[in-house]
PyMOL commands that place a pseudoatom at each C-alpha (Angstrom):
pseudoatom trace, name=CA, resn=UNK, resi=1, chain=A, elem=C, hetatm=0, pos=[-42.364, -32.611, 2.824]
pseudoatom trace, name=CA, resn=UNK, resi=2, chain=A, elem=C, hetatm=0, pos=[-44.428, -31.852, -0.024]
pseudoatom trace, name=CA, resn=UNK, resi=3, chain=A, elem=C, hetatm=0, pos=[-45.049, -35.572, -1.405]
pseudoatom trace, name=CA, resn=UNK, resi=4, chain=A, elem=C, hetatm=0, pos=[-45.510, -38.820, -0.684]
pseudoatom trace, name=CA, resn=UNK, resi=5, chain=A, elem=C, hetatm=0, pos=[-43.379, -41.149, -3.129]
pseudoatom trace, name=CA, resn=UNK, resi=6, chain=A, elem=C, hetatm=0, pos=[-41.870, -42.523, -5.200]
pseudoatom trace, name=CA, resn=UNK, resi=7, chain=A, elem=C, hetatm=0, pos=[-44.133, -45.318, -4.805]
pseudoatom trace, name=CA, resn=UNK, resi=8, chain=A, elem=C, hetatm=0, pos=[-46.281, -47.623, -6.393]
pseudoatom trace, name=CA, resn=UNK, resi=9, chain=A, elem=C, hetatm=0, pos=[-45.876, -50.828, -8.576]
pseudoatom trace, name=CA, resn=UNK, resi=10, chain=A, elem=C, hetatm=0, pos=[-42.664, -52.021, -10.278]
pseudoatom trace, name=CA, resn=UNK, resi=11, chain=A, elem=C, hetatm=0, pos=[-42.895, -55.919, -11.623]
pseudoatom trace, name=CA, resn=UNK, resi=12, chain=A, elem=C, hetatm=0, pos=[-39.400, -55.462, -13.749]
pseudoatom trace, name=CA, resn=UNK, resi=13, chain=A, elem=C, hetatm=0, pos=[-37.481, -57.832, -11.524]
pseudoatom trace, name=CA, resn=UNK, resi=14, chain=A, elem=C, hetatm=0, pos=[-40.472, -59.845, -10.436]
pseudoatom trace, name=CA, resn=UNK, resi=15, chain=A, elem=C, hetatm=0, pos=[-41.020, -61.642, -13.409]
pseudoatom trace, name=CA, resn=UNK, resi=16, chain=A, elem=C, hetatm=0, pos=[-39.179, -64.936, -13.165]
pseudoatom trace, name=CA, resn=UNK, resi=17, chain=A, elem=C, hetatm=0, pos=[-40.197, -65.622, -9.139]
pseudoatom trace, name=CA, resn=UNK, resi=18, chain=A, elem=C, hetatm=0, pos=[-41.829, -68.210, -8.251]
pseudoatom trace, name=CA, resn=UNK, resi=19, chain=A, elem=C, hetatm=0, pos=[-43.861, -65.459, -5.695]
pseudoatom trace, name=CA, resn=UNK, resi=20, chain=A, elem=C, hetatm=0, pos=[-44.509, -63.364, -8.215]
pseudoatom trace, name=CA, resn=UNK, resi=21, chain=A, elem=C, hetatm=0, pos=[-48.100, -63.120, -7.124]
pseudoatom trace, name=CA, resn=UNK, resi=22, chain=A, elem=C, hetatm=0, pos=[-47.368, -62.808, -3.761]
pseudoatom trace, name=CA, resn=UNK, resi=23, chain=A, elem=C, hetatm=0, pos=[-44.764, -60.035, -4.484]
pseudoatom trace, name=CA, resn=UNK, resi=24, chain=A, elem=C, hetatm=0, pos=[-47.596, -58.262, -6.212]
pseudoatom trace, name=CA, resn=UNK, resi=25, chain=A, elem=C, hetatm=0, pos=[-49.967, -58.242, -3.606]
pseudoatom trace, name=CA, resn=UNK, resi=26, chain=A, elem=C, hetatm=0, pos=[-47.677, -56.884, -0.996]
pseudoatom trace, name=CA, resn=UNK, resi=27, chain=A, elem=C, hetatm=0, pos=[-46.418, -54.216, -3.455]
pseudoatom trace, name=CA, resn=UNK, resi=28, chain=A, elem=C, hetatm=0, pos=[-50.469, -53.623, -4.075]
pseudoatom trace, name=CA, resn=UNK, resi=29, chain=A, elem=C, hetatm=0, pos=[-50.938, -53.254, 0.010]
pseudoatom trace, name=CA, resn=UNK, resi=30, chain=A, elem=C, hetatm=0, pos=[-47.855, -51.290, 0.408]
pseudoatom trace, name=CA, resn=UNK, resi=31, chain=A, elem=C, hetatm=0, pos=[-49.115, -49.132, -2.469]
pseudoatom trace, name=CA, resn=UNK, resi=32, chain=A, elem=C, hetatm=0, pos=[-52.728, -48.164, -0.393]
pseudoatom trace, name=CA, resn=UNK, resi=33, chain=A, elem=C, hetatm=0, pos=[-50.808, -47.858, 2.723]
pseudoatom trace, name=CA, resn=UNK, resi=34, chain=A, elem=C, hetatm=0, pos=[-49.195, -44.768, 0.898]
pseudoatom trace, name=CA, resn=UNK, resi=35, chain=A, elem=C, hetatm=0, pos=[-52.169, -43.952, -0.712]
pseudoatom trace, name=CA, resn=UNK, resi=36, chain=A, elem=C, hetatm=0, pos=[-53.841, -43.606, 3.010]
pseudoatom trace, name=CA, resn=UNK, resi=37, chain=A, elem=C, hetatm=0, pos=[-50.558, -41.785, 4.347]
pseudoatom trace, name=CA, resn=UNK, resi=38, chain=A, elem=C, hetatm=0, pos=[-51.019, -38.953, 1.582]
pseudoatom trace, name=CA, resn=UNK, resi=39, chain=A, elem=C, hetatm=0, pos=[-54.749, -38.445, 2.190]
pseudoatom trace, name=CA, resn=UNK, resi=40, chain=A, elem=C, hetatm=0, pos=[-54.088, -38.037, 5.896]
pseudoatom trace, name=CA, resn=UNK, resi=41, chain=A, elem=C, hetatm=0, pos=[-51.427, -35.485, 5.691]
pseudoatom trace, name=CA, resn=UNK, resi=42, chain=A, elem=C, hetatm=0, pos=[-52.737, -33.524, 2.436]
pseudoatom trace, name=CA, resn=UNK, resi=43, chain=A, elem=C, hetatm=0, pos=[-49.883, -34.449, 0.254]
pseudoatom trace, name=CA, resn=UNK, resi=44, chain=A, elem=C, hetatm=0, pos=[-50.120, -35.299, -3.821]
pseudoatom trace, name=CA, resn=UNK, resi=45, chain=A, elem=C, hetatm=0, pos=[-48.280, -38.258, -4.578]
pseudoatom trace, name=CA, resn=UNK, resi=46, chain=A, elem=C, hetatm=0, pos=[-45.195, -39.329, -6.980]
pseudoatom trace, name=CA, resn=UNK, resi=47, chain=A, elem=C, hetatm=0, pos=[-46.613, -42.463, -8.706]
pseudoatom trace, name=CA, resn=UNK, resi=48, chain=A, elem=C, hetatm=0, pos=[-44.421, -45.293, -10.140]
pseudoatom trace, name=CA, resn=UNK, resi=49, chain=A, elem=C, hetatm=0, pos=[-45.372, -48.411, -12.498]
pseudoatom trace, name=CA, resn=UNK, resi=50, chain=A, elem=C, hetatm=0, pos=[-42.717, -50.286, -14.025]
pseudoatom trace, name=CA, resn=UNK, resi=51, chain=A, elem=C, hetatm=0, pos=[-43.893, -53.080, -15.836]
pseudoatom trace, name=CA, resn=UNK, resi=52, chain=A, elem=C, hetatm=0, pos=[-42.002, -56.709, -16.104]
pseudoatom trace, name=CA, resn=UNK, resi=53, chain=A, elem=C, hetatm=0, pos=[-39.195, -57.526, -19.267]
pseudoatom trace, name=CA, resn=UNK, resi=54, chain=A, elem=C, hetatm=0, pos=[-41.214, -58.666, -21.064]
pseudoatom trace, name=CA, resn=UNK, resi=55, chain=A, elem=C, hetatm=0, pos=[-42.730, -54.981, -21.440]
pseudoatom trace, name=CA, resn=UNK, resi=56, chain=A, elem=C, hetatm=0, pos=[-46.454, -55.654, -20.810]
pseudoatom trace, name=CA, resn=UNK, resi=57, chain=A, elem=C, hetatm=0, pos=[-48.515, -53.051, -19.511]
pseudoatom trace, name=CA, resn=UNK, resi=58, chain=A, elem=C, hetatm=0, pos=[-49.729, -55.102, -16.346]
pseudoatom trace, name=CA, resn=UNK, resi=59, chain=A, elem=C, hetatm=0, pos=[-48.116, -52.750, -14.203]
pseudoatom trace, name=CA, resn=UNK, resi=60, chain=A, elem=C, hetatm=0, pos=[-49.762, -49.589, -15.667]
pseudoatom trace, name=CA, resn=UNK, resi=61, chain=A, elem=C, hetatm=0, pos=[-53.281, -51.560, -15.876]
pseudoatom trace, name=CA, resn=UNK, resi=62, chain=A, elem=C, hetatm=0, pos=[-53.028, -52.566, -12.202]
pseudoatom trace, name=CA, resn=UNK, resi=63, chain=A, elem=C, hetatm=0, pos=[-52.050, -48.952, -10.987]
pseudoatom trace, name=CA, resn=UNK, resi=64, chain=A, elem=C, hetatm=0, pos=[-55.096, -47.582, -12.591]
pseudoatom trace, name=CA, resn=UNK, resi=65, chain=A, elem=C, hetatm=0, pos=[-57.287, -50.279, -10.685]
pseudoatom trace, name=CA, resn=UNK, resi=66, chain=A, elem=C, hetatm=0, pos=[-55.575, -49.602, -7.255]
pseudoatom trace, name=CA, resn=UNK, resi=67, chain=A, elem=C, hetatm=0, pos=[-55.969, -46.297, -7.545]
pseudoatom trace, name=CA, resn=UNK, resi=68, chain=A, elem=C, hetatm=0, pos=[-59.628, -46.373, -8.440]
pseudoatom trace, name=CA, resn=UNK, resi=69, chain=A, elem=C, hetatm=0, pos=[-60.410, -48.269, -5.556]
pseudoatom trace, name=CA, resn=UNK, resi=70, chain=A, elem=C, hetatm=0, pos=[-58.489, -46.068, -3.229]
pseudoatom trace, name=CA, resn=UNK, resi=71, chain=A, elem=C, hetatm=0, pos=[-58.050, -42.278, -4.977]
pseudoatom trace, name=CA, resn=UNK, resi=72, chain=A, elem=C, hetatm=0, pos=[-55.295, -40.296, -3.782]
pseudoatom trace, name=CA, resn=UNK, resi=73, chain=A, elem=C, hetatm=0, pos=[-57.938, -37.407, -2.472]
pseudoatom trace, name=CA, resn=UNK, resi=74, chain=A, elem=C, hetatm=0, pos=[-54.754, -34.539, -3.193]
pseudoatom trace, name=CA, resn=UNK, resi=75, chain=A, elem=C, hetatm=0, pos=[-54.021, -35.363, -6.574]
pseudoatom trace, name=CA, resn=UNK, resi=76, chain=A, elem=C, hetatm=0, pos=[-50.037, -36.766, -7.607]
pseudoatom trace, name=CA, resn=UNK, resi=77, chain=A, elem=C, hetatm=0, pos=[-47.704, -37.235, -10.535]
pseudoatom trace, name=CA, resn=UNK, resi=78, chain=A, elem=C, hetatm=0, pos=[-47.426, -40.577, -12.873]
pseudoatom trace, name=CA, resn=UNK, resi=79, chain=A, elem=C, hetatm=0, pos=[-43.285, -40.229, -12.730]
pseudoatom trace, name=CA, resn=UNK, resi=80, chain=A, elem=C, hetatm=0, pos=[-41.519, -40.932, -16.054]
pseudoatom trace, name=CA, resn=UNK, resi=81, chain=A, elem=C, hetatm=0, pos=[-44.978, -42.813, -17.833]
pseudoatom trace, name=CA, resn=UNK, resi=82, chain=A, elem=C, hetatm=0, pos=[-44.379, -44.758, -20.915]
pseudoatom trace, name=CA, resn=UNK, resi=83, chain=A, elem=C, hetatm=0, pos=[-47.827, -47.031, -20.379]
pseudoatom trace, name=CA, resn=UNK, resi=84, chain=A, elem=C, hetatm=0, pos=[-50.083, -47.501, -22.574]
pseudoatom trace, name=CA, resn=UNK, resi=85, chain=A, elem=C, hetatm=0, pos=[-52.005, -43.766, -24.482]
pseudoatom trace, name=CA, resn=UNK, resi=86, chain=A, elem=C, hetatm=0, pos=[-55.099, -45.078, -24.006]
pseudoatom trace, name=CA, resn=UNK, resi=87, chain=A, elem=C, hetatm=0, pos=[-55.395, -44.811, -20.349]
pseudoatom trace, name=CA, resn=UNK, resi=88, chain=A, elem=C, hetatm=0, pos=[-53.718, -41.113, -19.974]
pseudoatom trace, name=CA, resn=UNK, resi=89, chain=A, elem=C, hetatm=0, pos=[-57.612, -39.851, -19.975]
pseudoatom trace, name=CA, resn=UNK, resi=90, chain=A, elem=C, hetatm=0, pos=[-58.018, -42.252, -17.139]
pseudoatom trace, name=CA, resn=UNK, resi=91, chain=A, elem=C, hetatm=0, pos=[-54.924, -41.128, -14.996]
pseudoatom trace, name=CA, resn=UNK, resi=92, chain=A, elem=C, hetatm=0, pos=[-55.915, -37.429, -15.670]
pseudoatom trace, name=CA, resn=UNK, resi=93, chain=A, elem=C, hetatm=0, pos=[-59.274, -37.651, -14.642]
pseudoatom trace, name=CA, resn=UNK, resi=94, chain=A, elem=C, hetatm=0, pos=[-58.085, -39.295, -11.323]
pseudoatom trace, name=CA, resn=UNK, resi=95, chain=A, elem=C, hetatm=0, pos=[-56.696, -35.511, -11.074]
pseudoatom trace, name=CA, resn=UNK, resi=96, chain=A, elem=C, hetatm=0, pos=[-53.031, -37.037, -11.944]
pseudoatom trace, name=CA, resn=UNK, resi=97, chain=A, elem=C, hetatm=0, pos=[-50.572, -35.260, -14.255]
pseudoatom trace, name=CA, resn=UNK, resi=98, chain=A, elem=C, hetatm=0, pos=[-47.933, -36.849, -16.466]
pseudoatom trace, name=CA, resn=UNK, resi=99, chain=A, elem=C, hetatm=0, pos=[-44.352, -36.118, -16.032]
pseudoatom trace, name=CA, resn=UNK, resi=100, chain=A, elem=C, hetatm=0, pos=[-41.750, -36.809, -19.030]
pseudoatom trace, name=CA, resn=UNK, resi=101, chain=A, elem=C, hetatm=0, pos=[-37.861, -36.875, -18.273]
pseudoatom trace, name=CA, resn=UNK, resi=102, chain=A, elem=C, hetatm=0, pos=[-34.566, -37.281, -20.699]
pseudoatom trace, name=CA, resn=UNK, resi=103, chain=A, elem=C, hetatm=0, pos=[-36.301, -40.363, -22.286]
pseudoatom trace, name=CA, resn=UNK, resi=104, chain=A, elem=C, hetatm=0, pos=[-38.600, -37.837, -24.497]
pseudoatom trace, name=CA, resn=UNK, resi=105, chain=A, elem=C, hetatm=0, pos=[-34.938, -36.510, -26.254]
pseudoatom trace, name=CA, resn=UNK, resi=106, chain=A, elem=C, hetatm=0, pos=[-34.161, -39.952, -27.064]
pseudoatom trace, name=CA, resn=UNK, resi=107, chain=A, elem=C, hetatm=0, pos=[-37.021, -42.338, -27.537]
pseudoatom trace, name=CA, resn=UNK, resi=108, chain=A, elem=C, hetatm=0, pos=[-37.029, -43.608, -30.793]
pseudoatom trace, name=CA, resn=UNK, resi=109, chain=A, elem=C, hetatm=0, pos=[-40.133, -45.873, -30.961]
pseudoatom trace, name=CA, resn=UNK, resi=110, chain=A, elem=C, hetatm=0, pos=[-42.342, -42.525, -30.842]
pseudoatom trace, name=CA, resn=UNK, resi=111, chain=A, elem=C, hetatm=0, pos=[-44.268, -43.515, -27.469]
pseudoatom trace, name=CA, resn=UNK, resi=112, chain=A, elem=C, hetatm=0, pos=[-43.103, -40.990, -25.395]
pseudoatom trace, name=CA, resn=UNK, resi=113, chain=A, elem=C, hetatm=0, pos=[-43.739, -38.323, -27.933]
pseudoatom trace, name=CA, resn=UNK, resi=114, chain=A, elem=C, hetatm=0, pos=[-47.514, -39.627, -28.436]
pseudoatom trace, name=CA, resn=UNK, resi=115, chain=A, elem=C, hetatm=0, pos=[-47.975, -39.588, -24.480]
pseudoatom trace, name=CA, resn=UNK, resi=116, chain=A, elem=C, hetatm=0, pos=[-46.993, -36.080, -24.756]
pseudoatom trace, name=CA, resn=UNK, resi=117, chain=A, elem=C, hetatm=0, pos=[-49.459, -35.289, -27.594]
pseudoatom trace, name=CA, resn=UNK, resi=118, chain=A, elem=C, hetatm=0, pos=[-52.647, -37.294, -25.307]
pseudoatom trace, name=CA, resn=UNK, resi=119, chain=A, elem=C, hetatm=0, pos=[-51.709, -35.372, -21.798]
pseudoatom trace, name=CA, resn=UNK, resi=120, chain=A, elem=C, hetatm=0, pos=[-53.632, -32.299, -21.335]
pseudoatom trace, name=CA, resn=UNK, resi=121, chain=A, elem=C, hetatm=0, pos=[-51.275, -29.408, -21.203]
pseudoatom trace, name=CA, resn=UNK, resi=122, chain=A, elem=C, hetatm=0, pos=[-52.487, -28.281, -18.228]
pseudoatom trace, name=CA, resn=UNK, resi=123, chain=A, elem=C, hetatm=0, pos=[-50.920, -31.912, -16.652]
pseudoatom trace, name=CA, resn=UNK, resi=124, chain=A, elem=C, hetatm=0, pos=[-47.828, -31.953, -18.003]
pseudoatom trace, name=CA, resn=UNK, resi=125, chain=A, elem=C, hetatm=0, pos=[-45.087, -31.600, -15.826]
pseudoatom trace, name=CA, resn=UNK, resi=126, chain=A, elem=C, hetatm=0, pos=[-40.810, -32.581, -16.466]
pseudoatom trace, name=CA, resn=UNK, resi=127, chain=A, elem=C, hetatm=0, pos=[-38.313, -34.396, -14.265]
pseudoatom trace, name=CA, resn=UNK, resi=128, chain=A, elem=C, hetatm=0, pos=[-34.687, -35.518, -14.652]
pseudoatom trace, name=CA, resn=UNK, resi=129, chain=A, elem=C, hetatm=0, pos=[-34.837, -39.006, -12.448]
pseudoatom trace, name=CA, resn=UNK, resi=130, chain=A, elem=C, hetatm=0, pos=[-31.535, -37.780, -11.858]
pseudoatom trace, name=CA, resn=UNK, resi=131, chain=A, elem=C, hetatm=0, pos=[-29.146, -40.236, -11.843]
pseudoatom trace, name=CA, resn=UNK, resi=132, chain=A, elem=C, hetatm=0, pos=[-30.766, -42.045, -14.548]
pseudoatom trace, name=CA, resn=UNK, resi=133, chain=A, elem=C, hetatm=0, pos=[-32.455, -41.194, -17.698]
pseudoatom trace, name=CA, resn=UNK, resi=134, chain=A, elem=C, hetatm=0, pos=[-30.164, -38.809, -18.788]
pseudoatom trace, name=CA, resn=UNK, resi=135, chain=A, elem=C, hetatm=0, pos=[-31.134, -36.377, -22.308]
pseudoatom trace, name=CA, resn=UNK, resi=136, chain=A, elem=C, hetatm=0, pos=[-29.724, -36.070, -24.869]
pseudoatom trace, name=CA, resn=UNK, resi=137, chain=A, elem=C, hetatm=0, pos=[-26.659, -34.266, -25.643]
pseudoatom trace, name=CA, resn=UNK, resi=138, chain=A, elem=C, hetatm=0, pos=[-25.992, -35.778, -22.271]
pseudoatom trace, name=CA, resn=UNK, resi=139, chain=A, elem=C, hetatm=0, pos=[-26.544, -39.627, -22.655]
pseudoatom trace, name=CA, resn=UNK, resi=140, chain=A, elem=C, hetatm=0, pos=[-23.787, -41.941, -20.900]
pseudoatom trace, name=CA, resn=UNK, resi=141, chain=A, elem=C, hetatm=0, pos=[-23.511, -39.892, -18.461]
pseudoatom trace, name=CA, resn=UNK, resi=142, chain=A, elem=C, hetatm=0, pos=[-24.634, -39.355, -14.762]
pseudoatom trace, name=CA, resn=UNK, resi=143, chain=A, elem=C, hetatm=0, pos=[-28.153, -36.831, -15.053]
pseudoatom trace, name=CA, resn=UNK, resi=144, chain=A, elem=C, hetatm=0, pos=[-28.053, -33.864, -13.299]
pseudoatom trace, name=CA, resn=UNK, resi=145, chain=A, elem=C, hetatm=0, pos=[-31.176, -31.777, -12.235]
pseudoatom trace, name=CA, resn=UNK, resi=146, chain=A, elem=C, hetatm=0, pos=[-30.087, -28.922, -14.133]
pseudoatom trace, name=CA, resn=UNK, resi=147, chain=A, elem=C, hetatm=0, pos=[-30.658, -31.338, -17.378]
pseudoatom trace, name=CA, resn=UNK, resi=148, chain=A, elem=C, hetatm=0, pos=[-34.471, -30.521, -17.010]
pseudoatom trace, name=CA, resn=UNK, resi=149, chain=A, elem=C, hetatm=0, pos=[-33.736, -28.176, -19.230]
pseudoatom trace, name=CA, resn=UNK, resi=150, chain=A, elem=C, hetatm=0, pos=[-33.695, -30.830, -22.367]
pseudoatom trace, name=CA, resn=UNK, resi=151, chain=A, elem=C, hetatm=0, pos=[-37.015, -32.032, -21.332]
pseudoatom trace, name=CA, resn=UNK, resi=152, chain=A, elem=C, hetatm=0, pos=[-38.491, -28.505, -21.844]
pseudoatom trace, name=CA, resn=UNK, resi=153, chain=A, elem=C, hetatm=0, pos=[-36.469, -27.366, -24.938]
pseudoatom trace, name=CA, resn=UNK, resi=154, chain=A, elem=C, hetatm=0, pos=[-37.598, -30.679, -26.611]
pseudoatom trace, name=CA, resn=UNK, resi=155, chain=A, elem=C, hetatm=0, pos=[-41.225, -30.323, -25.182]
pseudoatom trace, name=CA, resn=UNK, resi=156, chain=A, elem=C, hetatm=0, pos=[-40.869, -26.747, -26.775]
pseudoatom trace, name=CA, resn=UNK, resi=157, chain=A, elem=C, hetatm=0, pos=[-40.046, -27.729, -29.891]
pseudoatom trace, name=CA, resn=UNK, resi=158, chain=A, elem=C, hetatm=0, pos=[-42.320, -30.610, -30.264]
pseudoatom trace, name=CA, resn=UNK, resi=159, chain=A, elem=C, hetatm=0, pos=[-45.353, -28.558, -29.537]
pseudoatom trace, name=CA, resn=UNK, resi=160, chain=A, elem=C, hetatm=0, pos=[-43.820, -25.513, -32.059]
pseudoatom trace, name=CA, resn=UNK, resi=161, chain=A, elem=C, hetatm=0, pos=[-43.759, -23.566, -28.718]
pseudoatom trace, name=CA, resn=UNK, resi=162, chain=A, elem=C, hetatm=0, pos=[-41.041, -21.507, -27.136]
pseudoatom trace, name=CA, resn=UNK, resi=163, chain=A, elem=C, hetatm=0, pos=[-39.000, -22.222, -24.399]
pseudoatom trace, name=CA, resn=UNK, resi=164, chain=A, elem=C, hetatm=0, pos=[-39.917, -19.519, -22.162]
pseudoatom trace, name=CA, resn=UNK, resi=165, chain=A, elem=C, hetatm=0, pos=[-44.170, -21.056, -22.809]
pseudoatom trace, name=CA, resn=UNK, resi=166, chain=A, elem=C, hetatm=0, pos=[-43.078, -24.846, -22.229]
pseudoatom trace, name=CA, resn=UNK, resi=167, chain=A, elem=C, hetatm=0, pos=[-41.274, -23.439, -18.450]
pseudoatom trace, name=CA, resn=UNK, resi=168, chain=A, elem=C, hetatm=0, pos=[-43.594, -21.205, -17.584]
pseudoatom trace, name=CA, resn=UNK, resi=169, chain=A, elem=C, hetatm=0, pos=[-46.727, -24.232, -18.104]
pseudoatom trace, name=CA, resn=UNK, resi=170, chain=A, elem=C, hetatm=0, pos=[-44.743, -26.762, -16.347]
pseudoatom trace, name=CA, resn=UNK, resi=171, chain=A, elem=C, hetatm=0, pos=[-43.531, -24.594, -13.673]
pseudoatom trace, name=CA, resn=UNK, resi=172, chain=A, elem=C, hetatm=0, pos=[-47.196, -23.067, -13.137]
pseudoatom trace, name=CA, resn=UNK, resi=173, chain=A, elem=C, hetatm=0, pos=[-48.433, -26.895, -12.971]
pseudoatom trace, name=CA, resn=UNK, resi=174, chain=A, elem=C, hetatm=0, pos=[-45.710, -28.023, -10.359]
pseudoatom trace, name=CA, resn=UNK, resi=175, chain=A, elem=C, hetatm=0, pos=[-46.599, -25.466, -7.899]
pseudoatom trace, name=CA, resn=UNK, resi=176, chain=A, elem=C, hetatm=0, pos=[-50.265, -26.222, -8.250]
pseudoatom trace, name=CA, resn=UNK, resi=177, chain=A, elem=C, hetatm=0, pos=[-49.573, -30.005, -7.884]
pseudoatom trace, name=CA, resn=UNK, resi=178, chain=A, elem=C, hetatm=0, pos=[-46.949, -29.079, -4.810]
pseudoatom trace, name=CA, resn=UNK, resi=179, chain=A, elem=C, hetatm=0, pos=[-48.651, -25.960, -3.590]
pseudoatom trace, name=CA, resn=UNK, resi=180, chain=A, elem=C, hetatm=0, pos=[-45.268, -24.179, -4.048]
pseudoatom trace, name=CA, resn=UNK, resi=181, chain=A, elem=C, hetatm=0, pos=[-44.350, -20.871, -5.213]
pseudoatom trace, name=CA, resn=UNK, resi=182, chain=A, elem=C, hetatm=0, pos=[-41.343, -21.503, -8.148]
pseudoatom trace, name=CA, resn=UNK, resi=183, chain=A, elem=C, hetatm=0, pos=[-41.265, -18.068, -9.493]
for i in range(1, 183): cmd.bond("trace and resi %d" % i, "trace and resi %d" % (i + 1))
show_as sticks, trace
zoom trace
């Protein structure tokens, strides 16, 4: 085991229940009861928001708050982020880094691209979320984990950087998020 996760706060479905509230508290408690687990057994965490249809970024607000109150002491991973830019800084100075998956090939509103642009380089790490998410040329399809690749070729060309740079950073900053050896 080298993580504790995926967990953390997902209203998507929540948003028409009459519990909503309710839901949100116990996903909150749940959340800290995690949070405690990784502390005790030295493990960074894999950290999910999800915020409700109507795409407001309560999830990604509340997240932040839970986790000041209760820091995860051995540092973790916001998986597949698309909150709001302004609270990257915030998330990174919690010792977090910011993973980016297949939606970065695809994402036409920009967002993902400008998350990319405010995470330190030194916190940026790729995923597939394999079976979901999948990159472009590859969309429609089920996601494979060899489809990381995508992620780091766009990442590359994004930041005018090679290939080789962009999996050689994100490879160096998953081992010293998972205390793994890679390469």
């Amino acid at each position: 085991v080298i993580a504790i996760g995926e967990t953390g706060l997902d209203y998507y479905h929540i948003q028409e229940r009459v519990n909503k509230a309710e839901i949100i508290e116990d996903q909150k408690k749940v959340f800290h009861q995690h949070i405690d687990l990784a502390n005790e057994m030295k493990l960074p965490m894999i950290i999910h928001t999800r915020s409700g249809k109507n795409n407001s970024d309560e999830a990604c607000r509340d997240i932040l708050s839970e986790l000041k109150k209760n820091p995860p002491k051995y540092s973790g991973v916001m998986h597949c982020y698309a909150g709001p830019i302004e609270l990257i800084k915030e998330f990174v100075q919690l010792g977090l880094y910011i993973s980016f998956n297949g939606i970065l090939t695809f994402d036409k509103s920009g967002l993902i691209e400008k998350i990319l642009f405010s995470t330190p380089e030194d916190r940026i790490l790729t995923e597939t979320d394999c079976p979901y998410l999948t990159p472009t040329p590859y969309r429609g399809q089920r996601n494979e984990p060899a489809y990381v690749e995508f992620v780091v070729s766009k990442i590359a060309e994004l930041k005018s950087r090679s290939f080789a740079d962009i999996d050689l950073l994100t490879t160096r900053n998953a081992e010293r998020l998972f205390h793994i050896a890679l390469q």
